[in-house]
DSSP file (Angstrom, degrees, kcal/mol; ACC not computed):
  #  RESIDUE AA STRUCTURE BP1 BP2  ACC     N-H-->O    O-->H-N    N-H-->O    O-->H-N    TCO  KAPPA ALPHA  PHI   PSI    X-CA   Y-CA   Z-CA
    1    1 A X              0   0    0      0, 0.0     2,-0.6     0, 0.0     0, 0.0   0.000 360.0 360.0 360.0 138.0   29.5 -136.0  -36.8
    2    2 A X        -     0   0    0      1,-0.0     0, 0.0     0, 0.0     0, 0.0  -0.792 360.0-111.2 -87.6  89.4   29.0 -134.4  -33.5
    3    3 A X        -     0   0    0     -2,-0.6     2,-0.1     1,-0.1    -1,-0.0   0.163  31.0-124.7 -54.5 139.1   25.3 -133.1  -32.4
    4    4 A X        -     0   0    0      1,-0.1     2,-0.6     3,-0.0    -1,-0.1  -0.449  26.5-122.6 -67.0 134.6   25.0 -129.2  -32.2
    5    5 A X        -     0   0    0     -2,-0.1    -1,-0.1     1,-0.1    -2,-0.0  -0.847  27.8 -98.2-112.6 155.5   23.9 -128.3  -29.1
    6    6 A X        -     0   0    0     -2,-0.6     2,-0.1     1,-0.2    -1,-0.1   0.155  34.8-134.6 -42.7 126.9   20.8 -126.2  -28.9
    7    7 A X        -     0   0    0      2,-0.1     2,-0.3     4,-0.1    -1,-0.2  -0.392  22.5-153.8 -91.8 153.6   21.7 -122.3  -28.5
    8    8 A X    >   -     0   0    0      1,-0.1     3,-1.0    -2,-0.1     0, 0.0  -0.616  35.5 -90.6-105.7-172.9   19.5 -121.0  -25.8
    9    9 A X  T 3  S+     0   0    0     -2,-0.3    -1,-0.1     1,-0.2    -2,-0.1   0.498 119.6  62.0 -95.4   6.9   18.6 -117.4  -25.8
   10   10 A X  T 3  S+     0   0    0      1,-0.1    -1,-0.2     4,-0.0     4,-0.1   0.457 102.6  43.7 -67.1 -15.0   21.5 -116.7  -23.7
   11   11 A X  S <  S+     0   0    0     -3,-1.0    -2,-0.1     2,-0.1    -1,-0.1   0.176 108.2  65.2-116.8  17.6   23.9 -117.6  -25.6
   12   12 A X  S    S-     0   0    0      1,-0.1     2,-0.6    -5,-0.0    -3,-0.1  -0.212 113.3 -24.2-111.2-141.9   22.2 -115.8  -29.0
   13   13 A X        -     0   0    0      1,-0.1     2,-0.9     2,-0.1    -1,-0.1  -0.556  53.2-144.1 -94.9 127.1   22.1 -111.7  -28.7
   14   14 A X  S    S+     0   0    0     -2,-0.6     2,-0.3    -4,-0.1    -1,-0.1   0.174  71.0  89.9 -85.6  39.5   22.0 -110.4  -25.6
   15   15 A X        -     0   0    0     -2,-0.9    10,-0.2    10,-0.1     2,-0.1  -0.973  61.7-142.1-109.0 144.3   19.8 -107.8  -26.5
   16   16 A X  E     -A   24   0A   0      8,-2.7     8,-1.4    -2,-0.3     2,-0.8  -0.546  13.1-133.0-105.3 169.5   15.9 -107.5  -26.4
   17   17 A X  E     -A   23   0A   0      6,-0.2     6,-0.3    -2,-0.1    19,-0.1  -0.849  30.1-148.3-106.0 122.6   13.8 -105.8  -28.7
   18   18 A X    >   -     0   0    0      4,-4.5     3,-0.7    -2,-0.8     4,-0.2  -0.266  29.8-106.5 -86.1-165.0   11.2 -103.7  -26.8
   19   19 A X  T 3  S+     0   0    0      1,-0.2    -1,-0.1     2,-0.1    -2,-0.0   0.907 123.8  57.6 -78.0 -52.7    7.6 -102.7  -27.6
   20   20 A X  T 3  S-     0   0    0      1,-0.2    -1,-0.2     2,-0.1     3,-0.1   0.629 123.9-105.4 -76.9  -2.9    9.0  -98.7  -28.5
   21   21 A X  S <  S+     0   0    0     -3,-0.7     2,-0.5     1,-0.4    -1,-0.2   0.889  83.2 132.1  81.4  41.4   11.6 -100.7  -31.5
   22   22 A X        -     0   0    0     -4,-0.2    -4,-4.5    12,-0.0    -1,-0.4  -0.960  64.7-105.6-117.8 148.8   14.2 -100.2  -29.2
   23   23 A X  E     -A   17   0A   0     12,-2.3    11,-1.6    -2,-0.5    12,-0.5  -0.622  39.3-172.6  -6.0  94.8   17.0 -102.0  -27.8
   24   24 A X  E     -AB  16  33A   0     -8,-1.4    -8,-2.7     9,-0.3     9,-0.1  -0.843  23.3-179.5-128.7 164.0   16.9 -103.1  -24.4
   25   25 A X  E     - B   0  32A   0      7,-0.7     7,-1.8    -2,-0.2     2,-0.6  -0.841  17.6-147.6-139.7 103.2   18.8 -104.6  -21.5
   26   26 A X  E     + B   0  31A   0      5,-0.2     2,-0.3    -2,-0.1     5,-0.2  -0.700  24.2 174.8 -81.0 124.0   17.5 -105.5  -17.7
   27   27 A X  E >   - B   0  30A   0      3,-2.8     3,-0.8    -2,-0.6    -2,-0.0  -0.851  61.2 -19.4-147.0 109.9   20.2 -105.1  -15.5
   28   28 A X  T 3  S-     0   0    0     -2,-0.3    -1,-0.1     1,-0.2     3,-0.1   0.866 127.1 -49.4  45.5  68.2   19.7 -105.5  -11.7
   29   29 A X  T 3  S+     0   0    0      1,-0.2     2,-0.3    -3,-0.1    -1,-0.2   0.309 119.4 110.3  87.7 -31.3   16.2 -104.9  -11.8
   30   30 A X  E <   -B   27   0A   0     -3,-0.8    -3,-2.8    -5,-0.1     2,-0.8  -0.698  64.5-131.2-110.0 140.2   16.6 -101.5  -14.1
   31   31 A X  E     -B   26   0A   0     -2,-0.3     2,-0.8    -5,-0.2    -5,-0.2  -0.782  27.5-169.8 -87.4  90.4   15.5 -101.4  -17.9
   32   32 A X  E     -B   25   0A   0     -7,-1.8    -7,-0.7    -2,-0.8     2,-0.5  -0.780   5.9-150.2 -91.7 108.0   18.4  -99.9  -20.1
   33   33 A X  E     -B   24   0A   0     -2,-0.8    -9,-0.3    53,-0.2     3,-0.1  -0.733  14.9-177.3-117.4 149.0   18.0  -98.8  -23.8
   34   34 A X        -     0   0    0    -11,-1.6     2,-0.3    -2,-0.5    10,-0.1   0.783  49.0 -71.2 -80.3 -37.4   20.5  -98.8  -26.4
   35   35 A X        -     0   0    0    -12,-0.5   -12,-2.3     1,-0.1    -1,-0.3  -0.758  38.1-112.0 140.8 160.7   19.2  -97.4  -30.0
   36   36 A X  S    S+     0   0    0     -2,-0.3    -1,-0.1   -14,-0.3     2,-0.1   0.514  92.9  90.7-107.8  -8.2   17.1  -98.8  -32.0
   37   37 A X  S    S-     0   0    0      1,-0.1     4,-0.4    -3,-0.1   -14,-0.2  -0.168  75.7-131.1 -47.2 146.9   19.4  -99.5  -34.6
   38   38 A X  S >> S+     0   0    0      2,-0.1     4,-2.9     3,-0.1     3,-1.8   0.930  93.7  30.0 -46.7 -92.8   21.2 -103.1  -34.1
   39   39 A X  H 3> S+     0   0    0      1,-0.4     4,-1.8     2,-0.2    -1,-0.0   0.801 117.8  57.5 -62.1 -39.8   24.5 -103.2  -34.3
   40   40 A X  H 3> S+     0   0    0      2,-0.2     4,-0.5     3,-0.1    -1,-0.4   0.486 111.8  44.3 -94.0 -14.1   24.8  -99.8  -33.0
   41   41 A X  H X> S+     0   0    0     -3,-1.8     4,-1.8    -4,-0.4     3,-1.0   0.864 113.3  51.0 -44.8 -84.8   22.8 -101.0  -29.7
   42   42 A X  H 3X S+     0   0    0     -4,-2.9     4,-1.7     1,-0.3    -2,-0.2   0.888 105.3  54.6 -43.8 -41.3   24.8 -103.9  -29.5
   43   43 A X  H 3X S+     0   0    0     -4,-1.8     4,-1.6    -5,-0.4    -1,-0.3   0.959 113.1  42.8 -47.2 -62.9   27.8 -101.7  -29.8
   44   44 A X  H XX>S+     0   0    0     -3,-1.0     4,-1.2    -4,-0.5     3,-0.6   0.940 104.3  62.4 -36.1 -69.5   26.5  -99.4  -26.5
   45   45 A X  H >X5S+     0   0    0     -4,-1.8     3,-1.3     1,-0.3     4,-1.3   0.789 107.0  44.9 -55.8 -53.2   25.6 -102.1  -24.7
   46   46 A X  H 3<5S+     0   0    0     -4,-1.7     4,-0.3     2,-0.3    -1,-0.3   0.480 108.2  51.2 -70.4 -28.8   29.4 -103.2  -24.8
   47   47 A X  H <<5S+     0   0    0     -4,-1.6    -1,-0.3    -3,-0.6    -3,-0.2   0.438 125.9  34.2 -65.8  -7.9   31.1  -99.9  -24.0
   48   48 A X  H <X5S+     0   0    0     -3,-1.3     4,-2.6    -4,-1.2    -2,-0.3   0.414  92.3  87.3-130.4 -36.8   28.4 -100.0  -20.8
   49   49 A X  H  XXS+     0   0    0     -4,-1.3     4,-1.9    -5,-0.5     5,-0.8   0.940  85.3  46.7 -68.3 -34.6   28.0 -103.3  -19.9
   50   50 A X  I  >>S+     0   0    0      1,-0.3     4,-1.7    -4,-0.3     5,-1.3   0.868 119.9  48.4 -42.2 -65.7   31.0 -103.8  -17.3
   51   51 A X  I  45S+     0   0    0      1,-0.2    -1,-0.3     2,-0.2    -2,-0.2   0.711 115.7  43.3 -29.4 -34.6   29.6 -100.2  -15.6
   52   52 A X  I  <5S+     0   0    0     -4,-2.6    -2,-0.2     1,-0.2    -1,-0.2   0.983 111.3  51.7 -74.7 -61.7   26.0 -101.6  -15.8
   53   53 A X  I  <5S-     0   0    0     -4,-1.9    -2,-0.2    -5,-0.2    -3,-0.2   0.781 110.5-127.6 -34.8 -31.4   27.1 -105.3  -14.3
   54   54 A X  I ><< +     0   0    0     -4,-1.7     3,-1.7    -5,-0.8    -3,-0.2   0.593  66.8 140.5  94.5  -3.5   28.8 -103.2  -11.5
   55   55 A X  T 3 <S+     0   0    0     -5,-1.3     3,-0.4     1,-0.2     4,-0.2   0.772  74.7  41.2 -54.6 -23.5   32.2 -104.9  -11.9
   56   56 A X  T 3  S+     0   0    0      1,-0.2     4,-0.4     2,-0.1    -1,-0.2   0.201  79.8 101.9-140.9  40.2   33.8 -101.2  -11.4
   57   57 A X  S <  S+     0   0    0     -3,-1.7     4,-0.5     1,-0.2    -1,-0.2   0.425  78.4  46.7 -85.0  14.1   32.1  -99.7   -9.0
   58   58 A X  S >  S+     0   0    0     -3,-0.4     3,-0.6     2,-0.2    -1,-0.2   0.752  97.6  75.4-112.4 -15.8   34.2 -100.0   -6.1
   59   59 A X  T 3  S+     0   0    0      1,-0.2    -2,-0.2    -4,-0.2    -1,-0.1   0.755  94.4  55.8 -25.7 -62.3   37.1  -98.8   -8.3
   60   60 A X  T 3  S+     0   0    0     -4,-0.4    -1,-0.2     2,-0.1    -2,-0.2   0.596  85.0  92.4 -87.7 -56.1   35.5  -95.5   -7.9
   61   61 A X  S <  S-     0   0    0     -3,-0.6     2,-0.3    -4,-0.5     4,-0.1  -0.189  81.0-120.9 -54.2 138.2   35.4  -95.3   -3.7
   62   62 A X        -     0   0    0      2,-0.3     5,-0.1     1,-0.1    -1,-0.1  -0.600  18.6-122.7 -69.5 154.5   38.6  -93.5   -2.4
   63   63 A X  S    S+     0   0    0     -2,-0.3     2,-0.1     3,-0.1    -1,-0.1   0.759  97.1  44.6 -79.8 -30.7   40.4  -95.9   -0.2
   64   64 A X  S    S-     0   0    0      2,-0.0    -2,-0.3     1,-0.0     3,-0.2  -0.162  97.4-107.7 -94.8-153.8   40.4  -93.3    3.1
   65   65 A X  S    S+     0   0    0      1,-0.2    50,-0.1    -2,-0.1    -2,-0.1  -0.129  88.3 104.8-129.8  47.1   37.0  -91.4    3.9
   66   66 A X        +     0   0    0     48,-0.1    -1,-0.2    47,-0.0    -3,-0.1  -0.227  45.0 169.5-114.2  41.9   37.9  -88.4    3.0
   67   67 A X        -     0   0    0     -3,-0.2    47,-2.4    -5,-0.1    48,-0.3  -0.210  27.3-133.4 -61.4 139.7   36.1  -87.9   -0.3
   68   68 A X        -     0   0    0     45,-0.3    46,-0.5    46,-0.1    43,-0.2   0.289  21.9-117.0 -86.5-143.6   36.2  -84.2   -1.7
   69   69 A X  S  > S+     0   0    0     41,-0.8     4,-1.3     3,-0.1    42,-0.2   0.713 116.3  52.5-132.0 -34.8   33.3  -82.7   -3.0
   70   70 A X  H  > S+     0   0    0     40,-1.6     4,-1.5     2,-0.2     5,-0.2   0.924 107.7  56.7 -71.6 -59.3   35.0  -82.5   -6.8
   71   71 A X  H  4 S+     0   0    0     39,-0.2    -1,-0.2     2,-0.2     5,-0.2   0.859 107.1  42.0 -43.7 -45.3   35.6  -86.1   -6.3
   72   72 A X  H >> S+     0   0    0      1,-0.2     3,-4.0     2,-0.2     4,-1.4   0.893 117.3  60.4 -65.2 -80.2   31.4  -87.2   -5.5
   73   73 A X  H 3< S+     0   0    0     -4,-1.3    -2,-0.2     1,-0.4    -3,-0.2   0.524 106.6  34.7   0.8 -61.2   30.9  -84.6   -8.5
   74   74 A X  T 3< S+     0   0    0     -4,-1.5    -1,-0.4     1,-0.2    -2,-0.2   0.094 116.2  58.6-108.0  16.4   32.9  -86.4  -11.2
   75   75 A X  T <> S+     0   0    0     -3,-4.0     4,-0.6    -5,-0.2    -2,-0.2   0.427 112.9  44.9-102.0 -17.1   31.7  -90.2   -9.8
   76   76 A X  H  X S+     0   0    0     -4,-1.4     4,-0.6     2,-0.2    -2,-0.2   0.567 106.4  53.2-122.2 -14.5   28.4  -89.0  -10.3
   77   77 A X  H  > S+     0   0    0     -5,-0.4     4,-1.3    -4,-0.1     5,-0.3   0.694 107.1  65.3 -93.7 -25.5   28.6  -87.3  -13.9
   78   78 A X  H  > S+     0   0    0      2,-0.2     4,-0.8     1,-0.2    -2,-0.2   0.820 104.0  30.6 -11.4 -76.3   29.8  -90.2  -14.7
   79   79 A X  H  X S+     0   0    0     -4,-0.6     4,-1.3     2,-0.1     5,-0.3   0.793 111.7  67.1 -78.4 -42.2   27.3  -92.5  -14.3
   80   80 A X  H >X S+     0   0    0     -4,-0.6     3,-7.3     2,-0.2     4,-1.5   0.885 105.8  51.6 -30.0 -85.3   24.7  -89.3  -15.2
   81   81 A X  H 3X S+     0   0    0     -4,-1.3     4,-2.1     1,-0.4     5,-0.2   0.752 103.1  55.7 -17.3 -50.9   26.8  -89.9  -19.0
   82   82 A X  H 3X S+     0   0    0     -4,-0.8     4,-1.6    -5,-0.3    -1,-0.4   0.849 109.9  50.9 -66.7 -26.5   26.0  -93.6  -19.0
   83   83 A X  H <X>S+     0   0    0     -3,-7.3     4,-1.4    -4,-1.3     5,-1.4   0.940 111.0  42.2 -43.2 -77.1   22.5  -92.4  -18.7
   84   84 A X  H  <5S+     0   0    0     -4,-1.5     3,-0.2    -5,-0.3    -1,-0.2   0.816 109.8  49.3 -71.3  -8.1   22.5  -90.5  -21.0
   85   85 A X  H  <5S+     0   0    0     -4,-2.1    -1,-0.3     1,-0.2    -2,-0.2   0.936 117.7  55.4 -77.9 -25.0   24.5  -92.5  -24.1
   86   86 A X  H  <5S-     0   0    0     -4,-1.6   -53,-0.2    -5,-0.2    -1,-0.2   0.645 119.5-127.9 -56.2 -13.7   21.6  -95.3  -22.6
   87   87 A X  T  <5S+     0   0    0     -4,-1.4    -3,-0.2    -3,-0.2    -1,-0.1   0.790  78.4 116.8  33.8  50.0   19.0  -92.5  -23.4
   88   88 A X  S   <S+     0   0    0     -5,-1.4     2,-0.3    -6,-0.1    -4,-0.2   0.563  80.4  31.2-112.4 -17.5   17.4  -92.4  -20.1
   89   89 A X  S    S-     0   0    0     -6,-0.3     2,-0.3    -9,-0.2    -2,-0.2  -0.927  91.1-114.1-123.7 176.2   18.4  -89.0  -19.5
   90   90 A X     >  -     0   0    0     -2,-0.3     4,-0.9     1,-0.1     5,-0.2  -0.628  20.8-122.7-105.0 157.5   18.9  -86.1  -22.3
   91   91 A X  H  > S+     0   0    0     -2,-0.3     4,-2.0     1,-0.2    -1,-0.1   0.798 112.8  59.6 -67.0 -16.9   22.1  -84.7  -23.1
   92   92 A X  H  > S+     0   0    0      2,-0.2     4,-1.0     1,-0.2    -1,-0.2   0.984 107.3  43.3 -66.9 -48.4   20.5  -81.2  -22.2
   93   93 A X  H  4 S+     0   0    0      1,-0.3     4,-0.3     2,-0.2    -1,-0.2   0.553 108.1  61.6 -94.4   3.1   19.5  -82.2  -18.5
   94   94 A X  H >X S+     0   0    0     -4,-0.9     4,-1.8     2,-0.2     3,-0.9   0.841 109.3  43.7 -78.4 -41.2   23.0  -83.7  -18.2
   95   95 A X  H 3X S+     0   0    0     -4,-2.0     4,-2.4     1,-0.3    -2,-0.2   0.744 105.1  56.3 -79.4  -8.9   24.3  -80.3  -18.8
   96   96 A X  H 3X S+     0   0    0     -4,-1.0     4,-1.3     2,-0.2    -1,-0.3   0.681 104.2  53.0-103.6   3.0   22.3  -78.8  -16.9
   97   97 A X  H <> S+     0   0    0     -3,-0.9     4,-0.9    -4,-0.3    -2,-0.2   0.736 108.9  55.3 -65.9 -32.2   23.6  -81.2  -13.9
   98   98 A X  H >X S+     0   0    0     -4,-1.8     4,-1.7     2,-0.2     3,-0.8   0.964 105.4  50.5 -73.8 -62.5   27.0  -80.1  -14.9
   99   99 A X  H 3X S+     0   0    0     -4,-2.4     4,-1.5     1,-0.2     5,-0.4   0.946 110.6  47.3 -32.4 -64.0   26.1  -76.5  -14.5
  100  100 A X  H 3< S+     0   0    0     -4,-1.3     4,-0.4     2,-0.2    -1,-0.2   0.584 110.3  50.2 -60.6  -9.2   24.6  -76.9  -11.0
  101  101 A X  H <X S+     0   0    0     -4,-0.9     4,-1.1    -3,-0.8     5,-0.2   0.782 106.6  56.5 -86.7 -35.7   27.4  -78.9   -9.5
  102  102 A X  H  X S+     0   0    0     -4,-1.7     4,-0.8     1,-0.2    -2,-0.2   0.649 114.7  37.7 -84.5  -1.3   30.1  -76.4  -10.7
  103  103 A X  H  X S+     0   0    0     -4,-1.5     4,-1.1    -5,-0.2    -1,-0.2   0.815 112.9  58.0 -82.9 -26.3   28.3  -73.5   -8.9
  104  104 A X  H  > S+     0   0    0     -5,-0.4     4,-0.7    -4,-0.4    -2,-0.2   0.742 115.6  36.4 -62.4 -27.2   27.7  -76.0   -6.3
  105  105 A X  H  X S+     0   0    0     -4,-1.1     4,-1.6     2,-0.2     3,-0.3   0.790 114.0  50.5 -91.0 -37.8   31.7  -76.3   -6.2
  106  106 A X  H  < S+     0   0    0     -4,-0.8    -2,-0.2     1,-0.2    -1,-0.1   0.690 115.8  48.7 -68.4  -5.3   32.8  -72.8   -6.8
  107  107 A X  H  < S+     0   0    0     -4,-1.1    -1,-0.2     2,-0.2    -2,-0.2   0.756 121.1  30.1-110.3 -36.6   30.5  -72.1   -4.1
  108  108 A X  H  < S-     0   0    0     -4,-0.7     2,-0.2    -3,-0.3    -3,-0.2   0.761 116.9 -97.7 -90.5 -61.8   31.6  -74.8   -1.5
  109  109 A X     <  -     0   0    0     -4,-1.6    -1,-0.3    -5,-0.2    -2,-0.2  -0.684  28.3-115.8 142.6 153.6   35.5  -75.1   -2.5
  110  110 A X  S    S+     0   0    0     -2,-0.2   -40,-1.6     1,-0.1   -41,-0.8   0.564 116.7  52.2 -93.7  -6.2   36.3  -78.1   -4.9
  111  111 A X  S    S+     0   0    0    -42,-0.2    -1,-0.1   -43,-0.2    -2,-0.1   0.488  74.5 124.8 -98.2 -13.3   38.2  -79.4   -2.2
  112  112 A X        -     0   0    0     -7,-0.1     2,-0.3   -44,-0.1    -3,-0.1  -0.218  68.3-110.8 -63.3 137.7   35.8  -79.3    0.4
  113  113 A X    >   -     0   0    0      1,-0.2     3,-1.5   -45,-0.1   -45,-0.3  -0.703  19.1-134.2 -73.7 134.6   35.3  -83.0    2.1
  114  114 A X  T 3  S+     0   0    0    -47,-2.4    -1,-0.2   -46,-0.5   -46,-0.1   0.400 103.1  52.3-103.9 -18.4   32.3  -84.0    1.2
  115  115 A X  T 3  S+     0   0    0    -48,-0.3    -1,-0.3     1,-0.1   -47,-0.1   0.279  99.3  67.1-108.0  14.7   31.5  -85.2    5.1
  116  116 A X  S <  S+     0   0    0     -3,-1.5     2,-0.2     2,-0.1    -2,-0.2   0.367  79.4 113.4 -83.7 -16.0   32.6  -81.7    6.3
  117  117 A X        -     0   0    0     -4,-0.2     2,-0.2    -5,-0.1    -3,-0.1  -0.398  51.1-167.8 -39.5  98.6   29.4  -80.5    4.4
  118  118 A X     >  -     0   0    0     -2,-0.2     4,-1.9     1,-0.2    -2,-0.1  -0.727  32.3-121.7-110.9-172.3   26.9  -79.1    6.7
  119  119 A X  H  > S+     0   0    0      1,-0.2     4,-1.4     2,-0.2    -1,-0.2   0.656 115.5  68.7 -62.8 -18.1   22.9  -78.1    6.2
  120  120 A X  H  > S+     0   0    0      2,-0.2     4,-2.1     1,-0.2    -1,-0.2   0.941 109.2  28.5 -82.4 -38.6   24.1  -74.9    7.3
  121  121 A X  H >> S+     0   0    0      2,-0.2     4,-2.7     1,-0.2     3,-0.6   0.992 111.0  60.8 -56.1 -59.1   26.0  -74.5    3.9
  122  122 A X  H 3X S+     0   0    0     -4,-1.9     4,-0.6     1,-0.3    -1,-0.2   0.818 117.4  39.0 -50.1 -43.2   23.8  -76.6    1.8
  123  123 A X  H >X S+     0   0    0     -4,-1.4     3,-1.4     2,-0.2     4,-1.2   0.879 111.4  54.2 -51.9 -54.7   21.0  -73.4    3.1
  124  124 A X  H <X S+     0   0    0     -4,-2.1     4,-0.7    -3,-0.6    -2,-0.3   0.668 110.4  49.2 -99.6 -10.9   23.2  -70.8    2.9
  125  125 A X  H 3< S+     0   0    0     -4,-2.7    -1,-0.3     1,-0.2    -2,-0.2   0.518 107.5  50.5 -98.9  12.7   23.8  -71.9   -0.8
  126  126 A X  H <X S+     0   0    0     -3,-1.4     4,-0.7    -4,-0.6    -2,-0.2   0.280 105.1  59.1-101.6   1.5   20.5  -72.2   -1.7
  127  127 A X  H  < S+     0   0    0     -4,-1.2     5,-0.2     1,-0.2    -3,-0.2   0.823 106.1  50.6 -83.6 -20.4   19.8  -68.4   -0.3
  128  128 A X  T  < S+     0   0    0     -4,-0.7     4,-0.4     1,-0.2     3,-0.3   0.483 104.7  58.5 -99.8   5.9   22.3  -67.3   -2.6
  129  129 A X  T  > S+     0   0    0      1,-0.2     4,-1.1     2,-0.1    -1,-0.2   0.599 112.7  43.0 -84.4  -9.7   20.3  -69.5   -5.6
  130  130 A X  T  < S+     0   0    0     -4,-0.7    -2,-0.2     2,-0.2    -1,-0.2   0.320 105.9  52.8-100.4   2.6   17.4  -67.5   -4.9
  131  131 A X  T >4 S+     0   0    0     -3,-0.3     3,-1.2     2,-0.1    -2,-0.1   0.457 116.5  50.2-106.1 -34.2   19.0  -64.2   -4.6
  132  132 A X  T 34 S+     0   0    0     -4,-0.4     3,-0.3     1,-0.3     2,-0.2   0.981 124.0  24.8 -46.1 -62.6   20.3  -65.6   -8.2
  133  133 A X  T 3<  +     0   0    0     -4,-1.1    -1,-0.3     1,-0.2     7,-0.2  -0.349  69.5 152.5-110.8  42.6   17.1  -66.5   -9.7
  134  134 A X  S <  S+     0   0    0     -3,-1.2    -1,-0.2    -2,-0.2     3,-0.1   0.705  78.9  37.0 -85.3   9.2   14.9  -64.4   -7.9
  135  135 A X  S    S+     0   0    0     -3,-0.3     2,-0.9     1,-0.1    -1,-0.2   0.910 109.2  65.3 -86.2 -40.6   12.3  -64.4  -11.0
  136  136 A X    >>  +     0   0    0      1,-0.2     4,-1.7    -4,-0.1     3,-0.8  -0.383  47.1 169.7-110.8  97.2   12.8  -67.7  -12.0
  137  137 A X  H 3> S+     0   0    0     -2,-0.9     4,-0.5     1,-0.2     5,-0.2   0.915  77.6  69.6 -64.9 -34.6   11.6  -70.2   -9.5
  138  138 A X  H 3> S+     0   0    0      1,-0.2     4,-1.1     2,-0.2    -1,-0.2   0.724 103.9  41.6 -48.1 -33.6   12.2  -73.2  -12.5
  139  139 A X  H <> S+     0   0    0     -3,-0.8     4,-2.3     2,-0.2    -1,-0.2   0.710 110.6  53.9-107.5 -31.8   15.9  -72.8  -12.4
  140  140 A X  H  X S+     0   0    0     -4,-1.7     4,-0.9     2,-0.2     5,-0.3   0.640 115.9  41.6 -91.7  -1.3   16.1  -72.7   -8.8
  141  141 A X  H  X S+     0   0    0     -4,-0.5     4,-1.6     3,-0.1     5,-0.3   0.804 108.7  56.0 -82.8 -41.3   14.1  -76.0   -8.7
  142  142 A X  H  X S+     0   0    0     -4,-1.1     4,-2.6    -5,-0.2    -2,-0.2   0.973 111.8  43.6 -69.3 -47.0   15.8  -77.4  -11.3
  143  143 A X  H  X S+     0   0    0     -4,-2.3     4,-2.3     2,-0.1    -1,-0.2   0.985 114.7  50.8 -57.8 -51.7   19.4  -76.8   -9.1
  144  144 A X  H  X S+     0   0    0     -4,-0.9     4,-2.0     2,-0.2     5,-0.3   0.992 109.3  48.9 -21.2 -88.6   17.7  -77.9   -6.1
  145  145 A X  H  X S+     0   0    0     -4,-1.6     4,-3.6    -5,-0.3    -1,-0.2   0.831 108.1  58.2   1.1 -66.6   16.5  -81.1   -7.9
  146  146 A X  H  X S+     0   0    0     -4,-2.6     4,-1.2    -5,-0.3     5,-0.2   0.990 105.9  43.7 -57.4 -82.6   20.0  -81.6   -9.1
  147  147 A X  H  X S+     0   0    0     -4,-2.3     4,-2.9     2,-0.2     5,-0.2   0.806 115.2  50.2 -53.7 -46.4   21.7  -81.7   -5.6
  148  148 A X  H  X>S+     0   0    0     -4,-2.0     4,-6.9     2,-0.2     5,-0.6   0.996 110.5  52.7  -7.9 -83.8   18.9  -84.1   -4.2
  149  149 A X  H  X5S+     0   0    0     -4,-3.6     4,-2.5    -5,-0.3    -2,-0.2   0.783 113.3  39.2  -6.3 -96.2   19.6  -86.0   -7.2
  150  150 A X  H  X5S+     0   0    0     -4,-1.2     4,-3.6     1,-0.3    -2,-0.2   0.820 120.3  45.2 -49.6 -45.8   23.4  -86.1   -6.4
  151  151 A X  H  X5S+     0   0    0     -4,-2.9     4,-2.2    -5,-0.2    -1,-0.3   0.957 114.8  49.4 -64.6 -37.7   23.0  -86.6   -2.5
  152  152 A X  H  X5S+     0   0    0     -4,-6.9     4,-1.9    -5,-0.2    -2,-0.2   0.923 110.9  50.3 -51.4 -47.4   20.3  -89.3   -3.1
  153  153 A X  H  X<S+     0   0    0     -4,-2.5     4,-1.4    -5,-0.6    -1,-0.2   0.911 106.1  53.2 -36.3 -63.7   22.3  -91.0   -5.5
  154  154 A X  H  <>S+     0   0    0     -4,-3.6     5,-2.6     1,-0.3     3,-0.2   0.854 108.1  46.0 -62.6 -33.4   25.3  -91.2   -3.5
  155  155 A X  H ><5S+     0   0    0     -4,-2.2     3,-0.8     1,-0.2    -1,-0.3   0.828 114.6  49.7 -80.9 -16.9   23.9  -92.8   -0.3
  156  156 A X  H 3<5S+     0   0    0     -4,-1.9    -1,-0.2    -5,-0.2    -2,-0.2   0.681 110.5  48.2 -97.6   3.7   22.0  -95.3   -2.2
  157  157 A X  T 3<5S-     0   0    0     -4,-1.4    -1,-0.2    -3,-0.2    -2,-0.2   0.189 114.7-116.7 -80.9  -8.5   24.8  -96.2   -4.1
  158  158 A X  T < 5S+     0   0    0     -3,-0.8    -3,-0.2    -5,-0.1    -4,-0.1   0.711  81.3 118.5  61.3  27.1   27.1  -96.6   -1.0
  159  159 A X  S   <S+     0   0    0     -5,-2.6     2,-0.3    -6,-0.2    -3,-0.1  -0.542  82.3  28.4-109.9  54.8   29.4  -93.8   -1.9
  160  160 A X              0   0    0     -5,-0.2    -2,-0.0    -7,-0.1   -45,-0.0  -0.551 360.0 360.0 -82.3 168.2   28.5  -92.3    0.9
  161  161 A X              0   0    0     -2,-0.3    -6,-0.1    -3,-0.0    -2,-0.0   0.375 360.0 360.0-114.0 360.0   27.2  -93.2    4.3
């Protein structure tokens, strides 16, 4: 007979259970939770992990440096979507990213290069969110927000420079 050798807790399930009876995963530093459910975590974490590990982000980059503004858009609801099957954002304030990008494109051009972009636009399309919303100061933060968000995202993600 051959001695077993000892499983470590790497090699058992590579999910943790956290304080809130959820699921979890740390991955680069970041806390990611699945369900609280088992099998149905462990399930999430496996449709996510490659995306979490980072194996396919470079997949993503267009090859020249002409990225469009449709293109940053849909790289970046993307990952929003992992967010939210992770349940670190809600499906609501994913939609309401979805909304604000597509005025943000019908208003810019879907085509527009995304380093053709100036402050002068990026102004002149938030005068026309406040001529939009001129009771509601919440929705014209919340679009604002949103495009912060996206631009923040991208440069610290290296999808932009």
């Amino acid at each position: 007979m051959t001695a077993q050798k000892r499983k470590t807790r790497s090699d058992k399930f590579p999910l943790t259970r956290h304080a809130t009876g959820q699921y979890c995963k740390k991955i680069h530093g970041k806390t990611y939770y699945f369900g609280s459910d088992k099998q149905e975590a462990l399930q999430r974490y496996i449709e996510q992990a490659s995306y979490l590990h980072g194996s396919n982000h470079n997949s993503q980059k267009p090859v020249n440096n002409s990225m469009t503004l449709k293109q940053l858009c849909d790289i970046f609801l993307k990952y929003q979507l992992t967010k939210v099957k992770a349940n670190a954002i809600t499906a609501q304030h994913y939609n309401d990213q979805i909304s604000s990008l597509n005025m943000l494109i019908s208003f810019l051009g879907q085509r527009r290069s995304v380093k053709d972009i100036s402050t002068l636009d990026l102004q002149n399309y938030k005068r026309k969110l406040q001529k939009h919303y001129n009771k509601s100061s919440h929705r014209l933060n919340l679009h604002v927000s949103n495009l912060k968000t996206l631009f923040h995202w991208a440069k610290k993600n290296n999808v932009l420079k």
